[in-house]
C-alpha positions in Angstrom: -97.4 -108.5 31.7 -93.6 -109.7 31.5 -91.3 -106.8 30.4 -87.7 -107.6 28.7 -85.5 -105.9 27.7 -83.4 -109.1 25.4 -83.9 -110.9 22.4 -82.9 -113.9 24.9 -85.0 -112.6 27.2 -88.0 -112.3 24.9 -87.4 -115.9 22.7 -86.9 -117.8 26.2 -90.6 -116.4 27.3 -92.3 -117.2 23.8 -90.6 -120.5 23.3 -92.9 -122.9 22.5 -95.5 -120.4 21.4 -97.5 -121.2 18.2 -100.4 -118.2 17.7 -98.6 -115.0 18.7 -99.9 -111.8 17.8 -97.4 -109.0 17.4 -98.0 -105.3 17.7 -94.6 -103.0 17.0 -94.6 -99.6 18.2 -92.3 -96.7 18.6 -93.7 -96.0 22.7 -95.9 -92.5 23.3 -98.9 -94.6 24.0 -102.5 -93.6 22.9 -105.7 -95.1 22.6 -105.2 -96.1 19.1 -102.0 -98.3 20.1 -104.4 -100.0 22.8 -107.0 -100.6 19.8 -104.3 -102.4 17.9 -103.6 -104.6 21.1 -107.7 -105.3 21.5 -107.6 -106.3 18.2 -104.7 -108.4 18.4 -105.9 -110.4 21.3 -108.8 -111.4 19.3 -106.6 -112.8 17.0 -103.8 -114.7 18.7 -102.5 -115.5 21.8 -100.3 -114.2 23.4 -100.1 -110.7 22.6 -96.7 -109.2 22.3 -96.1 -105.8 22.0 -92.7 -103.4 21.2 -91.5 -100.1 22.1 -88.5 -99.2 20.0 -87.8 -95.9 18.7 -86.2 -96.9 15.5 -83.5 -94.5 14.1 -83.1 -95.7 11.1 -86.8 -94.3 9.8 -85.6 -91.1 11.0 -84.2 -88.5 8.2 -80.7 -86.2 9.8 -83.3 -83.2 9.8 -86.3 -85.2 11.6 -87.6 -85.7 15.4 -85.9 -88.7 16.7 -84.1 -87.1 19.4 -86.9 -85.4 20.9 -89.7 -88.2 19.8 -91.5 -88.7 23.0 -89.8 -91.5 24.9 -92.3 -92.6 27.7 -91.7 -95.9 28.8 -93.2 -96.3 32.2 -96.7 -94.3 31.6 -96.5 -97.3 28.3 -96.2 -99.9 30.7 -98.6 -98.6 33.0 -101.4 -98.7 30.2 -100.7 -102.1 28.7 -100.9 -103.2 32.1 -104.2 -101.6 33.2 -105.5 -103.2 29.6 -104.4 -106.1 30.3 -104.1 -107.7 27.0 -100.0 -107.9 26.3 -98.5 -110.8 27.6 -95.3 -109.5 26.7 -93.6 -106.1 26.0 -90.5 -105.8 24.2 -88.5 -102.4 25.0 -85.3 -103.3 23.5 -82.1 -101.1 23.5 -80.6 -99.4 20.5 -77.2 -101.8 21.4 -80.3 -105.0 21.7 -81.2 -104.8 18.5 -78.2 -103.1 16.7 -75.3 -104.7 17.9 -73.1 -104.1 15.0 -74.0 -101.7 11.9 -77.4 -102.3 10.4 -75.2 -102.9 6.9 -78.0 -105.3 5.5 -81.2 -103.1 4.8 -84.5 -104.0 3.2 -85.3 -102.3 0.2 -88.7 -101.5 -1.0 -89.7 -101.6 -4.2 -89.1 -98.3 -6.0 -92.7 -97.9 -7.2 -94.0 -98.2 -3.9 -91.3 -97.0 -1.8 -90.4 -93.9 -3.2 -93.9 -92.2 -3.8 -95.9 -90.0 -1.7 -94.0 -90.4 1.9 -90.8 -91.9 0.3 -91.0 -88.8 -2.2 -91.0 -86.8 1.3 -88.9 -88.9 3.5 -85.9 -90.4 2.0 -85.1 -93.9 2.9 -87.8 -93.8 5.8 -89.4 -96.9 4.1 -86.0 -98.5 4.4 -85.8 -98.1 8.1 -89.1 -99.1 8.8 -88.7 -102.5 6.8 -85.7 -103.2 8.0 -86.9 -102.8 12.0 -90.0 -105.0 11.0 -88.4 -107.5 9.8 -86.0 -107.8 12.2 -88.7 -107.9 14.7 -91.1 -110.3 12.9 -87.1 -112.4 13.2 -87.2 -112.0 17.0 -91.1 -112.5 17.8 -91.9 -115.0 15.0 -95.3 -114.3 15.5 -98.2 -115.5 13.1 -100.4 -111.9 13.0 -99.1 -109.2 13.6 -101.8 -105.7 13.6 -100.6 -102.1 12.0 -103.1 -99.2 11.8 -104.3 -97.9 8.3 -103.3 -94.3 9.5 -99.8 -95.5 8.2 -102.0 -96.7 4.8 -98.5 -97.0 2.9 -96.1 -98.4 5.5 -98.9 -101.2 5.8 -99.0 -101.9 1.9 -95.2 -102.1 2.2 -94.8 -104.2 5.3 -97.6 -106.5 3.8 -95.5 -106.3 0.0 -92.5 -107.4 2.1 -94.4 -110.3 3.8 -95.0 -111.7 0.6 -92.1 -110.7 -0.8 -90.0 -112.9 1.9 -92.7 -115.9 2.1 -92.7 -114.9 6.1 -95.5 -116.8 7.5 -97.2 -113.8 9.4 -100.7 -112.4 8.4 -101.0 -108.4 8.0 -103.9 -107.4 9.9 -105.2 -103.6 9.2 -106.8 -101.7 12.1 -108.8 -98.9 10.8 -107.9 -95.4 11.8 -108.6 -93.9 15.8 -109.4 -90.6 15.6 -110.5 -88.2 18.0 -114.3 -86.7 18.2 -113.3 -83.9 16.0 -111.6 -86.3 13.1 -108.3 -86.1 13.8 -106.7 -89.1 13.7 -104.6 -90.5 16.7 -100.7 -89.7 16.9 -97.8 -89.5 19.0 -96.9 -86.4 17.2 -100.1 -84.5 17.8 -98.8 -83.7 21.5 -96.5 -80.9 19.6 -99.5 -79.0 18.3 -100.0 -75.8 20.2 -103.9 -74.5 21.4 -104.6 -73.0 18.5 -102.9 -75.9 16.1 -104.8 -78.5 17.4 -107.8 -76.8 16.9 -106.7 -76.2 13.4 -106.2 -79.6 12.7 -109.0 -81.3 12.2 -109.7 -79.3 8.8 -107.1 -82.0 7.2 -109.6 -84.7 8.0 -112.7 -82.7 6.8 -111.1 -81.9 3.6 -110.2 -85.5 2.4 -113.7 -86.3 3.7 -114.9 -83.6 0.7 -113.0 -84.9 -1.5 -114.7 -88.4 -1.0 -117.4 -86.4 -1.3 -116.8 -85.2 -4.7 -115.7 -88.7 -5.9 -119.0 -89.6 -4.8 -121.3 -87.1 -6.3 -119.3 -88.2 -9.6 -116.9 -85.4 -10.6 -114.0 -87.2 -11.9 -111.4 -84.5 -12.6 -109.0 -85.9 -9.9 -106.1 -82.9 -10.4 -108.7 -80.2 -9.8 -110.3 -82.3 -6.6 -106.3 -82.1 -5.3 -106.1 -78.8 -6.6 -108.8 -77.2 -4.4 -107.9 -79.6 -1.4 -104.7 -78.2 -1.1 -105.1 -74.7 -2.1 -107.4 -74.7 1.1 -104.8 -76.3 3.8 -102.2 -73.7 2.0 -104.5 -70.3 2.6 -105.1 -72.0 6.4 -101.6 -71.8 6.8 -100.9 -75.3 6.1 -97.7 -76.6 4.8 -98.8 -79.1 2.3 -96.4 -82.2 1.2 -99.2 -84.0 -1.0 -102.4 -84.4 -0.9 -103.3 -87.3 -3.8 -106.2 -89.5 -5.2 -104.6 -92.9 -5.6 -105.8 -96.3 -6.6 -106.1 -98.8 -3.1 -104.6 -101.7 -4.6 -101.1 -100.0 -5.4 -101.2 -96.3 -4.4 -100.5 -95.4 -8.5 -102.8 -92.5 -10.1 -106.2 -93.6 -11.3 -107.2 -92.7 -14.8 -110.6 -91.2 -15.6 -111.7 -94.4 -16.6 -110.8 -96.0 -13.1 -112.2 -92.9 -11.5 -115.5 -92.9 -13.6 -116.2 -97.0 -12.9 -115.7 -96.6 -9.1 -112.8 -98.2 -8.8 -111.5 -98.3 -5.3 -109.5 -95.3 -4.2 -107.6 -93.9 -1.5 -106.6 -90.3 -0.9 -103.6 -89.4 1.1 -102.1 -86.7 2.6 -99.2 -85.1 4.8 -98.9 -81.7 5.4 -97.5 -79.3 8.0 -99.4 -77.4 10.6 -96.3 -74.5 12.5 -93.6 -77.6 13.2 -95.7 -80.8 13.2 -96.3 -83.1 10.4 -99.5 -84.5 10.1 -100.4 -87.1 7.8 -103.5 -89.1 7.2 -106.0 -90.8 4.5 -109.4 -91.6 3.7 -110.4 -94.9 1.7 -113.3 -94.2 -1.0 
């Protein structure tokens, strides 16, 4: 595996380079990151792969100063994997030179619901760095996991959006034995949070549940959902029933035919934000 650090580096090592498959990330390695290369490398070739922790995604109040920056134990597990041909680990500087004054700009609809609501302009940043990437690797797939469900509608809108000529490929989410999905962030949960925190998973697995068995009042579904995370001591942002194709709120009707759903949530468990989401 070739590490650089350049967007000269990186262009004079891809030149030529017709099928590449692109996975961004912002470094802390897990095993769901090293899924998302496996599946990668069954769909192009080569594989490249970023570390960049991107602060424009980050609100003045958020983590990005202490967001776990581990760039050598990274390289050491894309290397025992040996499925990246290339790692890019720009530089703020690299890929900022000047004021990031042009921005992409999500539609509103889309954007600003659910983690938009939550996260001013996060949605913002996170287009802007993929598209700015997708400019520097060119590749023709590039893999995001659906444990960001709305950052990959968004990325995918923008595709479209932009004509780019790279294919969205969804990864379904990695979670541990207990449910909880795979994150960076979960490293900041004490003993007795991370024992805790498999309960978000088990609840949006009842409220698929419900759906299933045919109740249909959707409010009282979220109602009860989050009224349990609160008395557990949770911190809860949303926890909503949406419709899969554009994350708006199903009407009985859509809920009654079966129409495909998605339930999302983010809540807070002592100082770490959790978020994840259940497809139904």
């Amino acid at each position: 595996m070739k590490v650089v650090h350049t967007v000269e580096e990186l262009r004079d090592q891809l030149r030529g380079q017709l099928r590449i498959a692109f996975v961004p990330t912002m470094g802390n390695l897990h095993d769901g990151h090293l899924a998302l290369m496996a599946m990668a490398h069954q769909h192009g070739d080569p594989v490249v792969a970023s570390i960049f922790v991107n602060r424009l995604q980050f609100g003045p109040n958020e983590d990005f100063d202490k967001y776990p920056r581990t760039l050598a134990d990274d390289i050491a597990k894309l290397q025992a994997q040996n499925k990246v041909y290339v790692l890019f680990a720009p530089n703020e500087q690299e890929l900022y030179p000047e004021p990031q004054n042009y921005r992409v700009q999500p539609p509103q609809d889309l954007g600003d619901i659910l983690e938009g609501e939550f996260r001013p302009g996060f949605f913002v940043g996170v287009t802007t760095v993929v598209l700015k990437l997708f400019s520097c690797v060119q590749p023709r797939v590039a893999v995001f996991g659906k444990k960001d469900y709305q950052q990959l509608m968004i990325v995918r809108n923008m595709c479209r959006q932009f004509a780019l000529p790279t294919e969205i490929v969804p990864h379904e989410t990695v979670r541990d034995a207990d449910g909880l999905a795979l994150s960076s962030r979960n490293r900041y949960l004490s003993e007795a949070e991370r024992r805790e925190a498999p309960r978000l998973y088990r609840l949006l697995q009842q409220v698929r549940e419900r759906l299933h068995r045919g109740e249909a009042d959707v409010a009282r579904i979220e109602h009860d959902a989050q009224r349990e995370l609160t008395a557990a001591g949770w911190k809860v942002d949303y926890l909503s029933v949406r419709r899969q194709r554009d994350l708006k709120a199903p009407t009985h009707d859509e809920v009654v035919a079966r129409l495909p759903l998605v339930v999302l949530a983010a809540a807070k468990l002592g100082t770490t934000r959790l978020i994840d989401n259940l497809e139904i």
